[in-house]
C-alpha positions in Angstrom: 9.3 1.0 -5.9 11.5 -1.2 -3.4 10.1 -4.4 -2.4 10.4 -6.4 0.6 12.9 -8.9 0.3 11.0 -12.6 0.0 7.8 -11.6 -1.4 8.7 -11.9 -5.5 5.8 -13.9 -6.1 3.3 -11.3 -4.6 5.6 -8.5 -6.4 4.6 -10.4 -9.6 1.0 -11.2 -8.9 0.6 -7.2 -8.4 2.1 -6.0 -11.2 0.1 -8.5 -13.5 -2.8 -7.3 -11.8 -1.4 -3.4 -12.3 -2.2 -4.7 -16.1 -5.9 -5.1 -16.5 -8.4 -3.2 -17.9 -9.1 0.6 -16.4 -12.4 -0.3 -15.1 -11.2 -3.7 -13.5 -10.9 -3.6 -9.3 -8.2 -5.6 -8.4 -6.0 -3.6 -11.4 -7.5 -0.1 -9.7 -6.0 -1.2 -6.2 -2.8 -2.8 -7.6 -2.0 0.6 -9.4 -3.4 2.8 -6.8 -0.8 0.9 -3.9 2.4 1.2 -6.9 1.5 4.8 -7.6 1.3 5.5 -3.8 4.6 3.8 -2.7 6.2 5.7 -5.5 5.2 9.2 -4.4 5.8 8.5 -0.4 9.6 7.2 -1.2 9.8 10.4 -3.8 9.6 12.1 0.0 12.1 9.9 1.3 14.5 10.1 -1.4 14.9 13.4 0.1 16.2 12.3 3.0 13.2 11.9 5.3 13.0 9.3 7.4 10.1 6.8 6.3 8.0 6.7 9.3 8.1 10.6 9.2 6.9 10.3 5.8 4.1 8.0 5.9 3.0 9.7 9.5 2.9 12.8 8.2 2.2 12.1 4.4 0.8 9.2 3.3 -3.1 10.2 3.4 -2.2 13.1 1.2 -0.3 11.2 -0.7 -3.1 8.4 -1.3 -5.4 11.2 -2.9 -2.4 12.3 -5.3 -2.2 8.4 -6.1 -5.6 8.2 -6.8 -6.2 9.0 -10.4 -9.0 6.7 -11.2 -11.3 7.4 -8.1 -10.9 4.3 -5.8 -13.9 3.7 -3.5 -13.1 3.4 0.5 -12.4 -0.8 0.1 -10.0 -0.3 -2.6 -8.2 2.1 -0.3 -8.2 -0.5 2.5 -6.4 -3.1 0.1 -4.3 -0.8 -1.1 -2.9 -1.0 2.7 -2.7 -4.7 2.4 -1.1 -4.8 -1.0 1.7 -2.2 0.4 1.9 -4.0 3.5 2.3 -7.4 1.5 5.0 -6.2 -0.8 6.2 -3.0 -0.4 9.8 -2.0 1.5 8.5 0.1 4.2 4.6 -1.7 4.4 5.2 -3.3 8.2 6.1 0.7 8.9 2.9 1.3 7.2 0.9 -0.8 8.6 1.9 0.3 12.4 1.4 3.8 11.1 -1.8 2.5 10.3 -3.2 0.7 12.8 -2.2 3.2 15.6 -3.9 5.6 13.6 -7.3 3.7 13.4 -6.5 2.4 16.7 -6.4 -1.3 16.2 -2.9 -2.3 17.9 -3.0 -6.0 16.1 -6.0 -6.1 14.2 -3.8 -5.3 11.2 -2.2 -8.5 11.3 -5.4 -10.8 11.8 -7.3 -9.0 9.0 -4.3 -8.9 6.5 -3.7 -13.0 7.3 -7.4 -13.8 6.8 -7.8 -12.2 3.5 -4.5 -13.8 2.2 -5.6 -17.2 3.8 -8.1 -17.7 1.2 
């Protein structure tokens, strides 16, 4: 998985999460996000552009990453946690947020749940 650039300490934080116990939520959403940025830049690896790839594949893709059945919250961090660390997360969260039509709302929810 590439990371963004300036966000080590998050990188960290989610792969010592990624660590816990198999029944543990924060480890379920931390591996569910790795797993998932893995397969979508499989896809890009072969050349597609990334927005194509998470437009086009990145529900899909979720379900493939979900091996320990997630609930519907835990998919919704998962978002964050790619958004926070991953390489292409500002692309996902655009992707995103057009799709569930919330323009900005991305931003304000992602800043009040790292805020505290």
């Amino acid at each position: 998985m590439r990371y963004r650039e300036g966000r080590e300490a998050d990188v960290q934080e989610t792969l010592q999460k990624a660590k816990g116990p198999p029944t543990d939520y924060e480890a379920m959403i931390a591996r569910h996000a790795l797993r998932w940025a893995e397969l979508m830049e499989a896809r890009m690896v072969e050349g597609r552009n990334p927005a194509e790839v998470i437009a086009a594949e990145a529900k899909a893709l979720s379900h493939e990453a979900d091996t320990e059945g997630i609930t519907g919250a835990q998919y919704g961090y998962s978002i964050l946690v790619l958004i926070r660390i991953w390489e292409h997360g500002e692309t996902r969260r655009t992707w995103h947020n057009r799709y569930m039509q919330f323009h900005d709302e991305g931003i304000r929810l992602m800043l009040r749940l790292t805020a505290s």
